[in-house]
LOLUMDREN-793940 format. One record per atom (N, C-alpha, C): residue number from 0; z negated, y negated, x; chain. Coordinates in nm, 2 decimals, padded with zeros to 4 digits, always signed. Layout:
BEGIN
R pos      w      v      u unit
R NUM      Z      Y      X    A
...
//
This chain:
BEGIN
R pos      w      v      u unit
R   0 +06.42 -10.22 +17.90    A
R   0 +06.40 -10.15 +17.78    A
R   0 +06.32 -10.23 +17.68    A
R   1 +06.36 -10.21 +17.53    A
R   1 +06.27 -10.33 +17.43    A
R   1 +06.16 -10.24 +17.40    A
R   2 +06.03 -10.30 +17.40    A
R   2 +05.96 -10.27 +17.36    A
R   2 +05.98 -10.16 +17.17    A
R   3 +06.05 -10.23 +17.08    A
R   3 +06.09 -10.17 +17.01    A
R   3 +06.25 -10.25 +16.94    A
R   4 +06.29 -10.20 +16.82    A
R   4 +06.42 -10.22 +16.84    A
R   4 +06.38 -10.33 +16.70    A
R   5 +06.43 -10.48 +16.71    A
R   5 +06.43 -10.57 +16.64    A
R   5 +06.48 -10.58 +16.46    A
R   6 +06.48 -10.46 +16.42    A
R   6 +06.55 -10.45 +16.29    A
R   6 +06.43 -10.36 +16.20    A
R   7 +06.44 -10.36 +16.09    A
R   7 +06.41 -10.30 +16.02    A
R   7 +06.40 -10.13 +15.99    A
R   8 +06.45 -10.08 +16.11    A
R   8 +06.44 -09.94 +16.13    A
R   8 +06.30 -09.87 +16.21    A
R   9 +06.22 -09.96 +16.19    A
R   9 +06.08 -09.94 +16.30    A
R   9 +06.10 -09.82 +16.40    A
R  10 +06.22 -09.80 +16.50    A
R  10 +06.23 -09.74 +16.59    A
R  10 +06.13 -09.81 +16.67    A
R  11 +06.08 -09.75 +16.77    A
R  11 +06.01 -09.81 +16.92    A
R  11 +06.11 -09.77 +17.04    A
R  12 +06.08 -09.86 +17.16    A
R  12 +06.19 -09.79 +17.27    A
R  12 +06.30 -09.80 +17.29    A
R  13 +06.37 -09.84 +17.17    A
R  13 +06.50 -09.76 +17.18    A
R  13 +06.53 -09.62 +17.14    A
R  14 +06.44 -09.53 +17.08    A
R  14 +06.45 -09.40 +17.09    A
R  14 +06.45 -09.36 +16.97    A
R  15 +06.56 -09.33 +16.91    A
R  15 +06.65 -09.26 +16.80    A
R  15 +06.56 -09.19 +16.78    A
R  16 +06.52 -09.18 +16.59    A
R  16 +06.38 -09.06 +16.53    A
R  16 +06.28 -09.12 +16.56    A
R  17 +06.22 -09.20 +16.68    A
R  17 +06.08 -09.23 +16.65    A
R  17 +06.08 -09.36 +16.54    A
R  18 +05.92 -09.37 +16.48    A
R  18 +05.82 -09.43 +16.40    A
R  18 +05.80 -09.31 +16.30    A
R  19 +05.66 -09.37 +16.27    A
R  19 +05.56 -09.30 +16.19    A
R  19 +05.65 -09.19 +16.03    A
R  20 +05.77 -09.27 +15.99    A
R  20 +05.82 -09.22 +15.88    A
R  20 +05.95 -09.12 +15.96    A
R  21 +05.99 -09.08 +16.05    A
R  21 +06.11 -08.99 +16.11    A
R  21 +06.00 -08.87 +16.12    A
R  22 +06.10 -08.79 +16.08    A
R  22 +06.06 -08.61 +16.12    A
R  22 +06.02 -08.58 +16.21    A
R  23 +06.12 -08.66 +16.31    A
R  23 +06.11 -08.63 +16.44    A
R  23 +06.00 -08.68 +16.51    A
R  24 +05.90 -08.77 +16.46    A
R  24 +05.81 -08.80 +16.52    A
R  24 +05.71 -08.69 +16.61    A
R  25 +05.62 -08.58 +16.50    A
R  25 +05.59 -08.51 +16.48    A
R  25 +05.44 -08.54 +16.57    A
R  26 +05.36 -08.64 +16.51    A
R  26 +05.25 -08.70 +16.57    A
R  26 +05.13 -08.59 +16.61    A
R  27 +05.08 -08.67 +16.75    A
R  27 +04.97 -08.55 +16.76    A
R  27 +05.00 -08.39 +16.88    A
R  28 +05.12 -08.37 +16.87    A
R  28 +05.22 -08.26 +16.92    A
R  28 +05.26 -08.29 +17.04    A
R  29 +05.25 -08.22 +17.11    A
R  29 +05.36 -08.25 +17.29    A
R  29 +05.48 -08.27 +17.30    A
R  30 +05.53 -08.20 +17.17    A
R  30 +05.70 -08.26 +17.17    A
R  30 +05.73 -08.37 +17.04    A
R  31 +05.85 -08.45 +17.07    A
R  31 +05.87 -08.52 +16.96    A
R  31 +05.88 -08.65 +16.97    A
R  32 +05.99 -08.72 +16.89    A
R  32 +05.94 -08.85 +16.94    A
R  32 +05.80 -08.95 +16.96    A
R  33 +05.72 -08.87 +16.89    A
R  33 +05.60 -09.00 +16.88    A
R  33 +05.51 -08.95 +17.02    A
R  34 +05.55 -08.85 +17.08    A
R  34 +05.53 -08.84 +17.21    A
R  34 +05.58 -08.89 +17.35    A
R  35 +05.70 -08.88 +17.34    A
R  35 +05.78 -08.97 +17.43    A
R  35 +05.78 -09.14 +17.39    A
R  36 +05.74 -09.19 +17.28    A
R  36 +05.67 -09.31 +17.27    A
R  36 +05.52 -09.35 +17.33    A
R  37 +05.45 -09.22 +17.31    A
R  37 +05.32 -09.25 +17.40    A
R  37 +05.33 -09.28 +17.54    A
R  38 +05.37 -09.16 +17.57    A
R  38 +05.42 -09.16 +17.73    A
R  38 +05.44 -09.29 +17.79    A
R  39 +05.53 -09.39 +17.74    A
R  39 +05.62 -09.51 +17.76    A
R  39 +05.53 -09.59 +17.72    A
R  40 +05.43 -09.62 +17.61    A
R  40 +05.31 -09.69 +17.57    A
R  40 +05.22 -09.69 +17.68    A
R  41 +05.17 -09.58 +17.70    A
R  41 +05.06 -09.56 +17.81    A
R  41 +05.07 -09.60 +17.97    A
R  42 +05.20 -09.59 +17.97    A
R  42 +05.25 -09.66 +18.07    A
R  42 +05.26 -09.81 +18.10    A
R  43 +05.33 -09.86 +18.00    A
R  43 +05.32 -10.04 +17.97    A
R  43 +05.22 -10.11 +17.96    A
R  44 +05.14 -10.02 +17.89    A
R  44 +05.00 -10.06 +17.88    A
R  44 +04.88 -10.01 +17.98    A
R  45 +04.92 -09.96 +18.11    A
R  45 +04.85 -09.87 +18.20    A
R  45 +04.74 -09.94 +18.33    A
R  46 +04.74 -10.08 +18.30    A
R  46 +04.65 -10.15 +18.34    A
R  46 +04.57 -10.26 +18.29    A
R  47 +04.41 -10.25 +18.34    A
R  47 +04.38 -10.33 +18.25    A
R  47 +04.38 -10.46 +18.24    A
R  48 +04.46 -10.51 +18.33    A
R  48 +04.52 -10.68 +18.35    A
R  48 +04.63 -10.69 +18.21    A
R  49 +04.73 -10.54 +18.21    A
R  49 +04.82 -10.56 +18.08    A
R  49 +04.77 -10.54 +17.95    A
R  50 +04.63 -10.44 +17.98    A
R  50 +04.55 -10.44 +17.81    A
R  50 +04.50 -10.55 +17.79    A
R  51 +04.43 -10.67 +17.89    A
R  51 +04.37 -10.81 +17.84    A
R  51 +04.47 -10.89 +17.84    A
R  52 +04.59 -10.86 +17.87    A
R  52 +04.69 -10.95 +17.86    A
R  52 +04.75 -10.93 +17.67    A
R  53 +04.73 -10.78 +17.59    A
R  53 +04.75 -10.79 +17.48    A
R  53 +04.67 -10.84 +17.46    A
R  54 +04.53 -10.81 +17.42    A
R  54 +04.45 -10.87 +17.37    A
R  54 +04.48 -11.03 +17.33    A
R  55 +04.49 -11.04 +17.47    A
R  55 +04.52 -11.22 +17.44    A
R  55 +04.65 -11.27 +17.34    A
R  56 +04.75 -11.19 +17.32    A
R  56 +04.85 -11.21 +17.27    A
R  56 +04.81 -11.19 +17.13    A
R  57 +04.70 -11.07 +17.07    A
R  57 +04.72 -11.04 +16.96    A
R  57 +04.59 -11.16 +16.93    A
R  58 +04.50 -11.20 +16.96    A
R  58 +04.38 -11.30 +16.92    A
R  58 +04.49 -11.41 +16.89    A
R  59 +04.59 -11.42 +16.95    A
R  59 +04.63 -11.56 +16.97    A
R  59 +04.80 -11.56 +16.97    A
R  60 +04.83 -11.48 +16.84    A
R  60 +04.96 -11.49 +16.84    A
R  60 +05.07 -11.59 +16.84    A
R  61 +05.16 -11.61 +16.91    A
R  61 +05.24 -11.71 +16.93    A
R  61 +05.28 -11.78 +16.75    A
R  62 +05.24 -11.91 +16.78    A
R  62 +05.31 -12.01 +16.67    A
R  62 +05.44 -12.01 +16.61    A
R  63 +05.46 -11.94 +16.50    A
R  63 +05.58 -11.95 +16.40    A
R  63 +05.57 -12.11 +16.32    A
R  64 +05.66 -12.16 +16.34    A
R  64 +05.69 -12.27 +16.23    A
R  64 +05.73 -12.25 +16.08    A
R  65 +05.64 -12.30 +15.99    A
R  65 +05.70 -12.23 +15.83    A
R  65 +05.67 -12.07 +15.80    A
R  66 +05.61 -12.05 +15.89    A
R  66 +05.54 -11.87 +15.86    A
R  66 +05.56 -11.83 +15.74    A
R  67 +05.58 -11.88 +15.65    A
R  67 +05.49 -11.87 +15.52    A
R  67 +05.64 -11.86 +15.48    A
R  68 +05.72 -11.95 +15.47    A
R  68 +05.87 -11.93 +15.42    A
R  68 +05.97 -11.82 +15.47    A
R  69 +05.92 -11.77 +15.58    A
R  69 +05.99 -11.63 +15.64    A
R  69 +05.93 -11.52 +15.61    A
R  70 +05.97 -11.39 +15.58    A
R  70 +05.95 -11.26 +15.55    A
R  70 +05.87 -11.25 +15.68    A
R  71 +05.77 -11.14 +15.65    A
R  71 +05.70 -11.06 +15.75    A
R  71 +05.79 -11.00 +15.85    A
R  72 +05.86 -10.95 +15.85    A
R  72 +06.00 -10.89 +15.97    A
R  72 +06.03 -10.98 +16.05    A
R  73 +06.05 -11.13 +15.97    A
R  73 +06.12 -11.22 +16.05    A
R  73 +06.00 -11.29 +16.18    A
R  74 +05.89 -11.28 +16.10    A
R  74 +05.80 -11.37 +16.20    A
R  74 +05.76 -11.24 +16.32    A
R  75 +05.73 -11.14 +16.31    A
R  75 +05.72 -11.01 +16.37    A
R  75 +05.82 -10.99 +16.48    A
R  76 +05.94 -11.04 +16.44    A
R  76 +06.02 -11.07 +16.57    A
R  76 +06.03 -11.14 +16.64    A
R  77 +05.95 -11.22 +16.57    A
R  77 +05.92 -11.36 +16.71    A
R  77 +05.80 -11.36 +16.77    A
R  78 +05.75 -11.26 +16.78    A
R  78 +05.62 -11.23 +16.85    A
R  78 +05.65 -11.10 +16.91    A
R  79 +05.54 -11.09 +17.03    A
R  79 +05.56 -10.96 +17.11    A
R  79 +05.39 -10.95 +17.12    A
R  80 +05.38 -10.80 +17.14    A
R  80 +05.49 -10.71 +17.07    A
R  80 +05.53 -10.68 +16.97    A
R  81 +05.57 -10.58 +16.88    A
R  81 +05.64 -10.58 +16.78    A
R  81 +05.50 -10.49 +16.73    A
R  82 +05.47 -10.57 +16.58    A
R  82 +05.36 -10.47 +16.56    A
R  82 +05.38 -10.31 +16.51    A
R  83 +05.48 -10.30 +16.48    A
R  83 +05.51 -10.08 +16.52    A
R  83 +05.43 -10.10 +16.65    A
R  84 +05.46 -10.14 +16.78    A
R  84 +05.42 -10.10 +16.94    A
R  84 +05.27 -10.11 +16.91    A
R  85 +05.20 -10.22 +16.80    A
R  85 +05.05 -10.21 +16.81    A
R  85 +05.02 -10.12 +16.72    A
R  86 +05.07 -10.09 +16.64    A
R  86 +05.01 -09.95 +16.54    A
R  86 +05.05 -09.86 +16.66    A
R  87 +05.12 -09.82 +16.70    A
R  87 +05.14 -09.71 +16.83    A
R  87 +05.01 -09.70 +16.90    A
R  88 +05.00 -09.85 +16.95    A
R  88 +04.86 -09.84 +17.05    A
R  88 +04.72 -09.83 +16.96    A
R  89 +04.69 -09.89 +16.85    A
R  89 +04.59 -09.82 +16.75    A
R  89 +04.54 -09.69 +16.74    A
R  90 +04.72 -09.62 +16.72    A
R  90 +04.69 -09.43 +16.69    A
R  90 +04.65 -09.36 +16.85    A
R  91 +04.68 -09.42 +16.90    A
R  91 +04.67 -09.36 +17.06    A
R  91 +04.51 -09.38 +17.09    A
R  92 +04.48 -09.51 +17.03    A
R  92 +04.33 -09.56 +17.11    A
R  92 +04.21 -09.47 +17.01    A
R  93 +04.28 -09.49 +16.83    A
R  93 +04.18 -09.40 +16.78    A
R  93 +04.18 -09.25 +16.78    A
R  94 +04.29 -09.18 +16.84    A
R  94 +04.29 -09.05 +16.84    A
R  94 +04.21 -09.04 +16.95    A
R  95 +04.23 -09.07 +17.09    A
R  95 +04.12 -09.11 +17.20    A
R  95 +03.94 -09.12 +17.16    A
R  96 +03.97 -09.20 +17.05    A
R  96 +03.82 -09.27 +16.98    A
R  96 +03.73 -09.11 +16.94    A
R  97 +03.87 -09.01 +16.87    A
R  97 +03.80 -08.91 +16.81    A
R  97 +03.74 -08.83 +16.93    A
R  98 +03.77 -08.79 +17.04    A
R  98 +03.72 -08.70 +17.16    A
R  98 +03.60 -08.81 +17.21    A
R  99 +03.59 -08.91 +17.20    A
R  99 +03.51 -08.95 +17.32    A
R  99 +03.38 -09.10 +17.19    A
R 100 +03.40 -09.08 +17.07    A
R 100 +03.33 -09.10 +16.97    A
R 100 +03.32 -09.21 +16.97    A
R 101 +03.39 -09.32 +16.98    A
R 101 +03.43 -09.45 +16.99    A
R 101 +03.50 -09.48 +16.88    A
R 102 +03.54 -09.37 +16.76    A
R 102 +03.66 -09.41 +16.65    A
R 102 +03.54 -09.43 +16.52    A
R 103 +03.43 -09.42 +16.56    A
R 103 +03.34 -09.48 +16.43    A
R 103 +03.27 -09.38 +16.32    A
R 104 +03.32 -09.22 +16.40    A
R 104 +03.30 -09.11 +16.32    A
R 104 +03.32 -09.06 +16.20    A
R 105 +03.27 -09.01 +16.12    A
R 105 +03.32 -08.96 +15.97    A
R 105 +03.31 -09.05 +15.91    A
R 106 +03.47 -09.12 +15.83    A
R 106 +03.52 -09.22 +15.79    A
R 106 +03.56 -09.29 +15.88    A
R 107 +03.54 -09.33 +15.97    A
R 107 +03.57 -09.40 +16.12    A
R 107 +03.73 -09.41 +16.11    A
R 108 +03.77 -09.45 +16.21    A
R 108 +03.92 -09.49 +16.23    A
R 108 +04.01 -09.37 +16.25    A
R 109 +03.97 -09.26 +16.25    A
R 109 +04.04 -09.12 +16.25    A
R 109 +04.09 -09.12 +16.11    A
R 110 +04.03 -09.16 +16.00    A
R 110 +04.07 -09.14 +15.87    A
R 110 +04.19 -09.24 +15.82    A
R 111 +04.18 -09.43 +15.91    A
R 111 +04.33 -09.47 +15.91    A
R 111 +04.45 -09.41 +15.99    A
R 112 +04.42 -09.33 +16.10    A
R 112 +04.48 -09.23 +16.17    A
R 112 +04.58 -09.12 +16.11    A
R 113 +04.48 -09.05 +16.05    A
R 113 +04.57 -08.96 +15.89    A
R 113 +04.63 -09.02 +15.85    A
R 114 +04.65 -09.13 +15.78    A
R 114 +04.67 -09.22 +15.64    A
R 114 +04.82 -09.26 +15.72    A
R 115 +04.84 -09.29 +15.91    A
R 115 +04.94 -09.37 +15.94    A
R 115 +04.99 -09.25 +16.00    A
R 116 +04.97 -09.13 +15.99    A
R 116 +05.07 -09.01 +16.05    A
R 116 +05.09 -08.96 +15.94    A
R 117 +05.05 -08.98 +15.82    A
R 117 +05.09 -08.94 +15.68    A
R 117 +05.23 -08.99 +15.66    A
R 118 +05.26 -09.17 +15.72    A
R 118 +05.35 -09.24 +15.64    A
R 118 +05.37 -09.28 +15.52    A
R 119 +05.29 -09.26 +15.44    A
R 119 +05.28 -09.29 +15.30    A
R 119 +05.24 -09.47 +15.28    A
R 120 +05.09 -09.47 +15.32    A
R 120 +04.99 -09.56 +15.27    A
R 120 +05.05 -09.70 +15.34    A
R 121 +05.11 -09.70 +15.49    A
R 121 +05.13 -09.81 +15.57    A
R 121 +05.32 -09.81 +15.59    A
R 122 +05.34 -09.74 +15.50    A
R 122 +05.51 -09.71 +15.54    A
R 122 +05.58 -09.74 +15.44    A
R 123 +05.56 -09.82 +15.34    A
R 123 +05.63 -09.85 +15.22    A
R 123 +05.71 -09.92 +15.25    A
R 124 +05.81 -10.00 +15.14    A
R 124 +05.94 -10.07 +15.17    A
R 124 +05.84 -10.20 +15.15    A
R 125 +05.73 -10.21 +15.11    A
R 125 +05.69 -10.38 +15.09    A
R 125 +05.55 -10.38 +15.20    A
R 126 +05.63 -10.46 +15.33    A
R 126 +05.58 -10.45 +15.45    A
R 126 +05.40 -10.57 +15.41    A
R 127 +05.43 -10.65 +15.32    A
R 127 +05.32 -10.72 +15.32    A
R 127 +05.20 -10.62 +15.30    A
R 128 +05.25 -10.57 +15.14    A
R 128 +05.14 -10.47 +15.10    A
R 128 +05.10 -10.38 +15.23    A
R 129 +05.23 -10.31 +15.32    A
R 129 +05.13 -10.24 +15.38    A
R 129 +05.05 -10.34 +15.48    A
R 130 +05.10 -10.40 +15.50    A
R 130 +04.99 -10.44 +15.61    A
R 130 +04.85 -10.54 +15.56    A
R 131 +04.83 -10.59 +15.46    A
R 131 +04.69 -10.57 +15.37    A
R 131 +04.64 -10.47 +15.36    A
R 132 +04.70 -10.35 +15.35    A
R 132 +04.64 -10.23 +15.34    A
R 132 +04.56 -10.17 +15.47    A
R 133 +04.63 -10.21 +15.58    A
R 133 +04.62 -10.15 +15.71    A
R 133 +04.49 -10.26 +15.76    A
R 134 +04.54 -10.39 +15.71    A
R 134 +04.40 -10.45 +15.73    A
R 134 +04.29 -10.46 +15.65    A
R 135 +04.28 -10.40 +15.55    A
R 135 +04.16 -10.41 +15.50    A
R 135 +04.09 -10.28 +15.51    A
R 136 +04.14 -10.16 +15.52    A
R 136 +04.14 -10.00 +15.60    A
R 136 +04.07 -10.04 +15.73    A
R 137 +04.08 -10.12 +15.86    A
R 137 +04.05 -10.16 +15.95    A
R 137 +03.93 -10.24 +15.91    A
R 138 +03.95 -10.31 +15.86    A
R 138 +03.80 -10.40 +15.86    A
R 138 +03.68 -10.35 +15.77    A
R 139 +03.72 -10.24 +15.66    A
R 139 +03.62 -10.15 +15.61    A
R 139 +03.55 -10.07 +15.70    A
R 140 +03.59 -10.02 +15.83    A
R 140 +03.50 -09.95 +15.87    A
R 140 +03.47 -10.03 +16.03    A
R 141 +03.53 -10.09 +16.00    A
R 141 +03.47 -10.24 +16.16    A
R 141 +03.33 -10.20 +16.17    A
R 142 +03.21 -10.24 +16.09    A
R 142 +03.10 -10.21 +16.08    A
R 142 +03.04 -10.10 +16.17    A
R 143 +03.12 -09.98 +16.21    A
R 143 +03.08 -09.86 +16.24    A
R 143 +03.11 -09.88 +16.40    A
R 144 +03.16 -10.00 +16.45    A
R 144 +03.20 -10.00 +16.56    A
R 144 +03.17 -10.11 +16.65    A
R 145 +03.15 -10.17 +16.56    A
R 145 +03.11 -10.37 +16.60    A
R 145 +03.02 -10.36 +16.62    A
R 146 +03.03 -10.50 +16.75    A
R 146 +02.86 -10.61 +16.73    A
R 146 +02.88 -10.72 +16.59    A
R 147 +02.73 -10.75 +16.62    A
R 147 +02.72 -10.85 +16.51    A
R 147 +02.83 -11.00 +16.50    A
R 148 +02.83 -11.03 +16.67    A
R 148 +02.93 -11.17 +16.64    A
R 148 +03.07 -11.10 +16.60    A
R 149 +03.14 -10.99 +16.66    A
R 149 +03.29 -10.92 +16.60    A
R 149 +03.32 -10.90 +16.48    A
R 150 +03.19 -10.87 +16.38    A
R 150 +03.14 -10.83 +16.24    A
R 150 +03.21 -10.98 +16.21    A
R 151 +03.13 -11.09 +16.23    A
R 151 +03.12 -11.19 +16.17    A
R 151 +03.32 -11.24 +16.20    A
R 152 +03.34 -11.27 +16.34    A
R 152 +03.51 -11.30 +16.37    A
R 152 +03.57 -11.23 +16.31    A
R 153 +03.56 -11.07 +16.26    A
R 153 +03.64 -10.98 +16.16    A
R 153 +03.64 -11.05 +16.03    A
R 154 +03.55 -11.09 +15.95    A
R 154 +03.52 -11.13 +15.80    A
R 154 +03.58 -11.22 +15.80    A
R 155 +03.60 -11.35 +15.91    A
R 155 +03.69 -11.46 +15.88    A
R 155 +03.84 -11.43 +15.84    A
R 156 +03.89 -11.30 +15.88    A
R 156 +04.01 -11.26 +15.85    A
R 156 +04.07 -11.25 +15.70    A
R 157 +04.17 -11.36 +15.64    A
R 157 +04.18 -11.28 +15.51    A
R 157 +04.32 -11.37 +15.51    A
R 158 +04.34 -11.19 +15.42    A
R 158 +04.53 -11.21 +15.39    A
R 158 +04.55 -11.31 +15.24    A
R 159 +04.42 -11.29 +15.19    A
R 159 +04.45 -11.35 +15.02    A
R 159 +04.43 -11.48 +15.04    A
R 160 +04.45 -11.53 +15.08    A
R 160 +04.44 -11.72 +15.13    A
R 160 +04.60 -11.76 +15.12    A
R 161 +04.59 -11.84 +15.04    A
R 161 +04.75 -11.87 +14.97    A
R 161 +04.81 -11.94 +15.14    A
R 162 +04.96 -11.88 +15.15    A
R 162 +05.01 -11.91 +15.28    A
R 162 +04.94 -11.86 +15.44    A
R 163 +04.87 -11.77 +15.36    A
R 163 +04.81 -11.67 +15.50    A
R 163 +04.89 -11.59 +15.57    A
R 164 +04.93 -11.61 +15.74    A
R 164 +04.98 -11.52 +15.77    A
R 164 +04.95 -11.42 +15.82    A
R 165 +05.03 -11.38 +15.72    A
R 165 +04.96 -11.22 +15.75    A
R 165 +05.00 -11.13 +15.89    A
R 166 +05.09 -11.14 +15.94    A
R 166 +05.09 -11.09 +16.08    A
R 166 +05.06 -11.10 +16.11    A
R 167 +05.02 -11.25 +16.13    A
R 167 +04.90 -11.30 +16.27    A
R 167 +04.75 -11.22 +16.25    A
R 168 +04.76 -11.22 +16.12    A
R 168 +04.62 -11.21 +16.07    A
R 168 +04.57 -11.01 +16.09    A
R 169 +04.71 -10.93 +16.06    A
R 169 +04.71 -10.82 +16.11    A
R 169 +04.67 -10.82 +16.24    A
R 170 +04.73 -10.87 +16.35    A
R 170 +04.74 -10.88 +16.52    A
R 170 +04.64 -10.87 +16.53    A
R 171 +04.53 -11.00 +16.47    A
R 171 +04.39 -11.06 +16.53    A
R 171 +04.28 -10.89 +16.50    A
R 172 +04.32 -10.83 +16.34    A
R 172 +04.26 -10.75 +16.32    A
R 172 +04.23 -10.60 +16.45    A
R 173 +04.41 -10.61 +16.45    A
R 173 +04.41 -10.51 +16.56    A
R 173 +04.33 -10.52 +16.71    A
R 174 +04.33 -10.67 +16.73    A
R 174 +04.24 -10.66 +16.86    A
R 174 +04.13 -10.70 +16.85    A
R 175 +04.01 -10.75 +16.75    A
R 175 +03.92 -10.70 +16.73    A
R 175 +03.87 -10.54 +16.75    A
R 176 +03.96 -10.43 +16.69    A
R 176 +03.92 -10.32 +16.67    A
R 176 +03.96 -10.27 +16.81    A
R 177 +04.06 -10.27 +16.88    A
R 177 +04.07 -10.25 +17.03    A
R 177 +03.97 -10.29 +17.13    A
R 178 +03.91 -10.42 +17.10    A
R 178 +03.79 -10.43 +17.18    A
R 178 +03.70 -10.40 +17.16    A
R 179 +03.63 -10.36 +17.03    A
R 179 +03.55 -10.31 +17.02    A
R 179 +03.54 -10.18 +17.06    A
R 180 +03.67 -10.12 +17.09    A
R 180 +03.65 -09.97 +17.12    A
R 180 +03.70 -09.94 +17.28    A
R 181 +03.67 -10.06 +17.35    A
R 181 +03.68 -10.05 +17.49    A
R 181 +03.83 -10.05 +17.53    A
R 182 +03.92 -10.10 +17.43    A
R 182 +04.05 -10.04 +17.50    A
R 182 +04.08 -10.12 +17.65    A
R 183 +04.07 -10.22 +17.65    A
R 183 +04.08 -10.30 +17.85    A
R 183 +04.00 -10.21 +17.92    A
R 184 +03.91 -10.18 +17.89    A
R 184 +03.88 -10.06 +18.00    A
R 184 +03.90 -09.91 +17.98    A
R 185 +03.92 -09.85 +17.89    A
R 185 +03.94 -09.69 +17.84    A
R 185 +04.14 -09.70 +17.82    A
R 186 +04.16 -09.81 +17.78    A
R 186 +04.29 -09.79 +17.75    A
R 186 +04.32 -09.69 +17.62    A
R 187 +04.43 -09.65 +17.56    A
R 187 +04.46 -09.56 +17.43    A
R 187 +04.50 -09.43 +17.50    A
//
């Protein structure tokens, strides 16, 4: 099974109606696709040999040649996983965060939580925008969750650097915030 389906329909799985913008998602809920995505997430990701195995992948995303001359979609497919599968694992680890207080609290990463079950803010047709958005949402409330050297490896991150890529630069953000919130050992 693919982690998610390689086109521009941010399915995950294979599974017709899931991502954050389908009805059928219906995040948060026992039924629905964005539940039978978890299910299948939690499982892929259900050890912590496979959670340090992301990590490693997202600190250190695989080398695109000419990054900068390809669309965001195109470089996203040449990396694994597909970042839908890491926003997946994000919503899973910060909804987790909210029960067990690891999401950074009021304002904390529950509030990019809303904003990515909304679909609105990270779901537009101009993938760069969202994902500056998603990363600077993330690294606004870093602070609330970090040590001092993560603080510092977070700030290095920046999408406005002419020919920055920004996927990569997404990824690295994502596992910053995953390890700061214990995900190799708590998992999402």
């Amino acid at each position: 099974m693919n982690s998610s389906n390689k086109n521009n329909n941010k399915e995950l799985y294979d599974i017709s109606g899931s991502g954050w913008k389908s009805p059928s998602w219906n995040w948060g809920f026992a039924n629905g696709t964005g539940h039978d995505c978890a299910m299948i997430c939690r499982k892929r990701w259900g050890s912590k040999e496979n959670r340090k195995a992301l990590l490693d992948m997202l600190w250190s995303p695989k080398e695109v040649k000419d990054c900068n001359l390809l669309n965001i979609d195109e470089v996203d497919r040449m990396r694994d996983p597909p970042f839908e599968e890491v926003k997946l694992i994000l919503g899973l680890t910060w909804q987790r965060g909210r029960w067990d207080g690891s999401d950074g609290g009021v304002k904390g990463y529950g509030e990019v939580l809303r904003n990515m079950a909304a679909a609105k803010r990270y779901e537009t047709e101009n993938e760069i925008s969202n994902s500056i958005l998603l990363v600077d949402d993330m690294k606004e409330r870093f602070h609330l969750i970090a040590s001092e050297s993560a603080l510092d490896e977070m700030q290095k991150l920046d999408c406005s650097v002419d020919g920055a890529d920004v996927d990569g630069i997404r990824r690295k953000c994502a596992a910053w915030v995953l390890s700061e919130m214990n995900f190799v050992e708590r998992g999402c």
